[in-house]
ROBATOR-786827 format. One record per residue (C-alpha): residue number from 1; residue in one letter; x, y, z. Coordinates in nm, 4 decimals, always signed. Example, Ala and Ser with C-alpha at 12.3 -4.5 7.8 and 13.67 -1.06 7.14 Angstrom:
# residues 2
{balo: 1 | bami: A | c1: +1.2300 | c2: -0.4500 | c3: +0.7800};
{balo: 2 | bami: S | c1: +1.3670 | c2: -0.1060 | c3: +0.7140};
END
This chain:
# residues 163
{balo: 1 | bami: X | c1: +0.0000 | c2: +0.0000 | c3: +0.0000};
{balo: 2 | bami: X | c1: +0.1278 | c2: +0.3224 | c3: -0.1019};
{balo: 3 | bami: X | c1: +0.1745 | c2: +0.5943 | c3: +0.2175};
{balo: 4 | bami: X | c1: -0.1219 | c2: +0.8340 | c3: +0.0837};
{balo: 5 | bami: X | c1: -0.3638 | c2: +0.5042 | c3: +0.0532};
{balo: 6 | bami: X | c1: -0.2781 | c2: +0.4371 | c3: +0.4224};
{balo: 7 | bami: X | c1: -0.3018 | c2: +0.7494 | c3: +0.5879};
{balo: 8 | bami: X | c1: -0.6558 | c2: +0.8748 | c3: +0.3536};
{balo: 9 | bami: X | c1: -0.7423 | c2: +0.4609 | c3: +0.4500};
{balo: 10 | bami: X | c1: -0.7354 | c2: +0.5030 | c3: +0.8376};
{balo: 11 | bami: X | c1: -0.8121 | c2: +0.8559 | c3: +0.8422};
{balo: 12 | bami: X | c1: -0.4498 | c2: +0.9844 | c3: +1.0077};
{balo: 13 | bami: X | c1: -0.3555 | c2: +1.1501 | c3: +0.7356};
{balo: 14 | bami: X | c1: -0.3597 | c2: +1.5088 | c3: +0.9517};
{balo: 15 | bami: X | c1: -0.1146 | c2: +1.3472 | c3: +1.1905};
{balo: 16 | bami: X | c1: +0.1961 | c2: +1.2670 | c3: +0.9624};
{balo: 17 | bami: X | c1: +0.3598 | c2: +1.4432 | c3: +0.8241};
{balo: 18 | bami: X | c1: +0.6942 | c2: +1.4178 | c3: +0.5581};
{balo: 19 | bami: X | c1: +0.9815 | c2: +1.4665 | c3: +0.7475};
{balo: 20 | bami: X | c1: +1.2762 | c2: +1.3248 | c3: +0.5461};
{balo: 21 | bami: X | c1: +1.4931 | c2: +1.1490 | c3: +0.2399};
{balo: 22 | bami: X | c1: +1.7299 | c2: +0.8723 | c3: +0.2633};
{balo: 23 | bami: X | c1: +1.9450 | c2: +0.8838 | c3: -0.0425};
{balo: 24 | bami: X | c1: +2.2896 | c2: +0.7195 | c3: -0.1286};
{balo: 25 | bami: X | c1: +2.6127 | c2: +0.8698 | c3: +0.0166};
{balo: 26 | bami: X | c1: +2.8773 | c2: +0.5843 | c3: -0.1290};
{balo: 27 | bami: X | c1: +3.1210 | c2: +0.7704 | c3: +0.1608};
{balo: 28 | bami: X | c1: +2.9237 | c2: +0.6998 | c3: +0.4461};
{balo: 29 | bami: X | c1: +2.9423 | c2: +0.3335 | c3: +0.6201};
{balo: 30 | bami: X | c1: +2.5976 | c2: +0.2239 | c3: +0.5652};
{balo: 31 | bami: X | c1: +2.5751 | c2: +0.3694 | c3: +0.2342};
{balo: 32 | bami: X | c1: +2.3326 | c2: +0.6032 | c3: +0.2734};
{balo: 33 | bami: X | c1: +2.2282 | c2: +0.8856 | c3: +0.4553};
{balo: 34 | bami: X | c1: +1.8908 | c2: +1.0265 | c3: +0.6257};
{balo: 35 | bami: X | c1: +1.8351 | c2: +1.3888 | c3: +0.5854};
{balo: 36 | bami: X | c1: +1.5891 | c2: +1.4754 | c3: +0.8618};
{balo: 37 | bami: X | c1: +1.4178 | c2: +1.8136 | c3: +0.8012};
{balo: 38 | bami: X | c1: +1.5607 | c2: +2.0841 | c3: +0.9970};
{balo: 39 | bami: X | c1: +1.2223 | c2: +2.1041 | c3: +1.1848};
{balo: 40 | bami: X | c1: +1.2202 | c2: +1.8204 | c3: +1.3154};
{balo: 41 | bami: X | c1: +1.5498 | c2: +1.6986 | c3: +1.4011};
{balo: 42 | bami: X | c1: +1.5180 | c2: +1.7750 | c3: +1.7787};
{balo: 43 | bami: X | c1: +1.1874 | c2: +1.6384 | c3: +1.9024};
{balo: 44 | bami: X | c1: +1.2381 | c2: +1.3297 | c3: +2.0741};
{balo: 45 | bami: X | c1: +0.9428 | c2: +1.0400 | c3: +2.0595};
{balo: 46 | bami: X | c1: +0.8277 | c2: +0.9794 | c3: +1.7415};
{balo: 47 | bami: X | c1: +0.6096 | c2: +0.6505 | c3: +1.5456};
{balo: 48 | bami: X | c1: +0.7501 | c2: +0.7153 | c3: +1.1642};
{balo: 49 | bami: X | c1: +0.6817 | c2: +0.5282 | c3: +0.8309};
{balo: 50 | bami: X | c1: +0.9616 | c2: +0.4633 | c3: +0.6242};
{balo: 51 | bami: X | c1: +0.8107 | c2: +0.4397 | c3: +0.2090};
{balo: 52 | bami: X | c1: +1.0202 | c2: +0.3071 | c3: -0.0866};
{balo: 53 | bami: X | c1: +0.8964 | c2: +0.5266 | c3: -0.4157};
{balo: 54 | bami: X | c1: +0.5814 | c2: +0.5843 | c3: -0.1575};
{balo: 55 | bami: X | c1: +0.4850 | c2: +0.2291 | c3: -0.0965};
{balo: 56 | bami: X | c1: +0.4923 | c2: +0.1469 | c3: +0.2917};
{balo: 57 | bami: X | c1: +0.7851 | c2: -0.0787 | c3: +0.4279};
{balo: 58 | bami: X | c1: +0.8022 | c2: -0.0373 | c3: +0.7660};
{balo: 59 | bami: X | c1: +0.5798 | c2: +0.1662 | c3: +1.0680};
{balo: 60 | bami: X | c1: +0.8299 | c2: +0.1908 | c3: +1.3372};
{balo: 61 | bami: X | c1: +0.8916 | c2: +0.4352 | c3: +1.6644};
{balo: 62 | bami: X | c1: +1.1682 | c2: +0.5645 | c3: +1.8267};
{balo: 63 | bami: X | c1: +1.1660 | c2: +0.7270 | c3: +2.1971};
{balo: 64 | bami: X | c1: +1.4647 | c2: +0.9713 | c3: +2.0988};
{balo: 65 | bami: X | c1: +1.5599 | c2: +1.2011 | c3: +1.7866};
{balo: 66 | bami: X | c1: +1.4518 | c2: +1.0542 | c3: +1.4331};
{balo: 67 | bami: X | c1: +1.8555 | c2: +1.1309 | c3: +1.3513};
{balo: 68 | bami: X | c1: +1.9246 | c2: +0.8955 | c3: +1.6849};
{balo: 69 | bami: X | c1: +1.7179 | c2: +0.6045 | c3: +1.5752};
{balo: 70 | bami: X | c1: +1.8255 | c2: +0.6090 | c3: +1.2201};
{balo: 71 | bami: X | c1: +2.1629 | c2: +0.6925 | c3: +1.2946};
{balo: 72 | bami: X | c1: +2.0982 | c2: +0.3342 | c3: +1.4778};
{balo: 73 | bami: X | c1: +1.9738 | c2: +0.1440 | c3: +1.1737};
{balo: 74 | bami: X | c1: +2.2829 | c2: +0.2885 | c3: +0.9652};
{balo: 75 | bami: X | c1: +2.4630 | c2: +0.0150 | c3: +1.2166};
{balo: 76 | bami: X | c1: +2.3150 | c2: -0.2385 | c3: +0.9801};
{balo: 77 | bami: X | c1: +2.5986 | c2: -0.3213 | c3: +0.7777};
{balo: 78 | bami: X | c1: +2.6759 | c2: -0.6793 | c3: +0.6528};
{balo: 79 | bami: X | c1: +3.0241 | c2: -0.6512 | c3: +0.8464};
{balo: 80 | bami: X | c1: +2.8309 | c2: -0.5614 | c3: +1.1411};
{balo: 81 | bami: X | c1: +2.5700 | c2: -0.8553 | c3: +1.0997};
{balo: 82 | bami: X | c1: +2.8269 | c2: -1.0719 | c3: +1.0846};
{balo: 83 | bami: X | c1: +3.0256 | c2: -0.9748 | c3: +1.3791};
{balo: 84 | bami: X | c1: +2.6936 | c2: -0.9791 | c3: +1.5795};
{balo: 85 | bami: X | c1: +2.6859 | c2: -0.6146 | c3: +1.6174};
{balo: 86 | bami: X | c1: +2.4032 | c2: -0.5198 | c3: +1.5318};
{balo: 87 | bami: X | c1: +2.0854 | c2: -0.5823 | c3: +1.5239};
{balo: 88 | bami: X | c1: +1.8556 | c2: -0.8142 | c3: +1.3223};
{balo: 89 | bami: X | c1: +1.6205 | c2: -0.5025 | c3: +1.2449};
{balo: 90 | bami: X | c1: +1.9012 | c2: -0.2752 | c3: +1.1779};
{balo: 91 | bami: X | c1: +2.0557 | c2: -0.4958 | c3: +0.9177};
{balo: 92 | bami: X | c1: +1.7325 | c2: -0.5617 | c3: +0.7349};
{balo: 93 | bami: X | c1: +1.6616 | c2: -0.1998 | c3: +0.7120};
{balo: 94 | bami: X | c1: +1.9698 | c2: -0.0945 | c3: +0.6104};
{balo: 95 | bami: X | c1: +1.9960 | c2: -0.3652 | c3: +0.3303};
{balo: 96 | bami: X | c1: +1.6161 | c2: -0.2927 | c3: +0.2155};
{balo: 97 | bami: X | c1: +1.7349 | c2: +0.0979 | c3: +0.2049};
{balo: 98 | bami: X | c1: +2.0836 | c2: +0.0133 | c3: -0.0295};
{balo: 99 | bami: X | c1: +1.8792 | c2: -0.2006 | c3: -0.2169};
{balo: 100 | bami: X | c1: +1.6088 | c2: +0.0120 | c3: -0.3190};
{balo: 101 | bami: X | c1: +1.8909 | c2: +0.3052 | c3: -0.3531};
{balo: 102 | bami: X | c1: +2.0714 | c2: +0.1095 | c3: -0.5623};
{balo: 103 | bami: X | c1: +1.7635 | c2: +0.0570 | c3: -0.8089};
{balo: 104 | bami: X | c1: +1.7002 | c2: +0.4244 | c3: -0.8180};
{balo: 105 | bami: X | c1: +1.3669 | c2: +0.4195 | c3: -0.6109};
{balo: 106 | bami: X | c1: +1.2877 | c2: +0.7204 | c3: -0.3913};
{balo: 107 | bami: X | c1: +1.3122 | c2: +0.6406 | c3: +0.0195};
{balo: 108 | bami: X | c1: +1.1508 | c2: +0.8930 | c3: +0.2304};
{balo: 109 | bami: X | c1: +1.0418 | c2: +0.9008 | c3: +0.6197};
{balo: 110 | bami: X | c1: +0.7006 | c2: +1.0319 | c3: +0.7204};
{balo: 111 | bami: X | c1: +0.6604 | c2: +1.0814 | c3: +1.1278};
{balo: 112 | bami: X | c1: +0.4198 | c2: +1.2115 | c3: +1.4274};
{balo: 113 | bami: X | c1: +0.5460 | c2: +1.3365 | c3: +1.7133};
{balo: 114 | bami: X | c1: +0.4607 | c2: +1.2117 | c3: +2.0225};
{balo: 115 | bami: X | c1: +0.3711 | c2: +1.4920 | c3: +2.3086};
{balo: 116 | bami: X | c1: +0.6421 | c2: +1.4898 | c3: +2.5758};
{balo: 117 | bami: X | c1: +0.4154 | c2: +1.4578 | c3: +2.8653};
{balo: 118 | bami: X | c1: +0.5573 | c2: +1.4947 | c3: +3.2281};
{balo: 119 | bami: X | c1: +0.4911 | c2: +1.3416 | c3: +3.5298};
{balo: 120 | bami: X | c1: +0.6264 | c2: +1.3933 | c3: +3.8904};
{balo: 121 | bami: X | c1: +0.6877 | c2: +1.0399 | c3: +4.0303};
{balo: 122 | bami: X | c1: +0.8315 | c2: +0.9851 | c3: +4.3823};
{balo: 123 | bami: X | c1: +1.1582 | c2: +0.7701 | c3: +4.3572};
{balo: 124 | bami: X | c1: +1.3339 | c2: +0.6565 | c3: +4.6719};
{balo: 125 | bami: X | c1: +1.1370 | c2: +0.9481 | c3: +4.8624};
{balo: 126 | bami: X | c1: +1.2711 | c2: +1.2292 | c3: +4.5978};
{balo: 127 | bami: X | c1: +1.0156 | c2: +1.3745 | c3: +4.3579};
{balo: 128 | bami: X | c1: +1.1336 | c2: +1.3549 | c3: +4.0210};
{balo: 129 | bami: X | c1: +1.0049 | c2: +1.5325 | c3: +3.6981};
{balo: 130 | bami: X | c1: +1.0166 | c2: +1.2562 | c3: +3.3872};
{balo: 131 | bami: X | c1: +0.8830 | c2: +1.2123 | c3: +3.0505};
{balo: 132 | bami: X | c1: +0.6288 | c2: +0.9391 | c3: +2.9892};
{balo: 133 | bami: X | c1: +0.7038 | c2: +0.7162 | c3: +2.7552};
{balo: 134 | bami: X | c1: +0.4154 | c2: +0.6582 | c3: +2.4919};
{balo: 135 | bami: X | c1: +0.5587 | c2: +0.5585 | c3: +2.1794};
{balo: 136 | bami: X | c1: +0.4577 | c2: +0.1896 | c3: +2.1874};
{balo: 137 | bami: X | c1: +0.1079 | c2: +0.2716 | c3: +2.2411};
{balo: 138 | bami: X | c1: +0.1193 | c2: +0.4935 | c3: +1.9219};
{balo: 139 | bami: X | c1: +0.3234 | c2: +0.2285 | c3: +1.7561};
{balo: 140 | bami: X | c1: +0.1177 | c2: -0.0199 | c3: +1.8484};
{balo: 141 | bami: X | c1: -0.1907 | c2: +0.2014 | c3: +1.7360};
{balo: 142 | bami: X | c1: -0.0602 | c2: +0.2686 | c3: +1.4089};
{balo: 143 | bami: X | c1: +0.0651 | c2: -0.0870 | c3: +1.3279};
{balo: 144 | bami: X | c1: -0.3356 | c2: -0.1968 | c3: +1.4089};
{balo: 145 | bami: X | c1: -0.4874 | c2: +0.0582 | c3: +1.1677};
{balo: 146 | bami: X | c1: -0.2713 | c2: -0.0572 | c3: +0.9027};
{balo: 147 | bami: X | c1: -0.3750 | c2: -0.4238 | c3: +0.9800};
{balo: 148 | bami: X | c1: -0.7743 | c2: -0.3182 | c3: +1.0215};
{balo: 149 | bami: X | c1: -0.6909 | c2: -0.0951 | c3: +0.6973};
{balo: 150 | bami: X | c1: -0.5073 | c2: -0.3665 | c3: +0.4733};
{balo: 151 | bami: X | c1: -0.5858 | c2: -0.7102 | c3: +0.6175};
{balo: 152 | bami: X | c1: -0.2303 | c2: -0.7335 | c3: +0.6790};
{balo: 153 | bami: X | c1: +0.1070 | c2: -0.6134 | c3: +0.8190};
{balo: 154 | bami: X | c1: +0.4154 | c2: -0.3775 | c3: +0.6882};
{balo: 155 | bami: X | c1: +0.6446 | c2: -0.5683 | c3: +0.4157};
{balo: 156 | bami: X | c1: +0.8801 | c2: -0.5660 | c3: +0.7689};
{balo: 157 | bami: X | c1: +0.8290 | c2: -0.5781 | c3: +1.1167};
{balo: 158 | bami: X | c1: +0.9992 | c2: -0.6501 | c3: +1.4587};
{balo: 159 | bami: X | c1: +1.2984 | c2: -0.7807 | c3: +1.4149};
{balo: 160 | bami: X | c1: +1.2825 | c2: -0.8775 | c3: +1.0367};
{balo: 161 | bami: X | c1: +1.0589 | c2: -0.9381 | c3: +0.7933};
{balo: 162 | bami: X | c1: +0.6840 | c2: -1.0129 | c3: +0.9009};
{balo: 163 | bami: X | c1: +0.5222 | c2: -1.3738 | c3: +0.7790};
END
């Protein structure tokens, strides 16, 4: 499903918005790189939707900067995979991105920013100020309206590729 049927499909389509490219950067390890718009490279908490030549891949989330979790999946080298240093989701992303560079297709992020939303929480007698972490409710959220929208899943999911 392409990114406009989805977001039109499950009625969300005021809450993302386009807030990247990924193209090829043959000098850079993974072999690509993610140009977050300047707007929005400092919010933290985020779900996102990551589109090859705007067909959805991947609905994912990240509880810091979009630049800190895809500075993550650029981990997902083959060297790396081998070694066992990264991860099984960082690799697949990272190959699915080269790949899809490498054929000329268009890779762009969408995202929604989660609301930082505070709390003051008593720990070991000290009141502490801390932000609530909500970004697997939205992920889980938006992974179910694809499902209810599609009758299935993203191409990928946790930790690989979904069956």
């Amino acid at each position: 499903p392409t990114i406009d049927e989805f977001l039109i499909g499950a009625n969300i389509e005021n809450h993302f918005t386009k807030v990247g490219d990924i193209i090829s950067d043959k000098k850079l390890n993974p072999k690509y790189r993610v140009n977050i718009l300047p707007f929005f490279k400092k919010h933290k908490q985020w779900v996102y939707i990551l589109t090859i030549n705007k067909g959805i891949i991947k609905c994912g989330e990240s509880i810091g900067t979009l630049t800190y979790r895809w500075g993550s999946y650029g981990a997902g080298t083959r060297v790396n995979r081998e070694n066992g240093t990264c991860s099984t989701t960082n690799y697949f992303i990272s190959e699915i991105i080269r790949v899809a560079l490498s054929e000329g297709c268009k890779v762009e992020l969408y995202g929604h920013p989660i609301e930082n939303l505070t709390q003051k929480v008593s720990v070991f007698g000290e009141t502490q100020k801390v932000v609530q972490n909500n970004v697997k409710r939205y992920e889980s959220k938006l992974i179910g309206l694809f499902k209810e929208t599609f009758g299935h899943l993203p191409v990928v999911g946790k930790n690989g590729l979904v069956e």
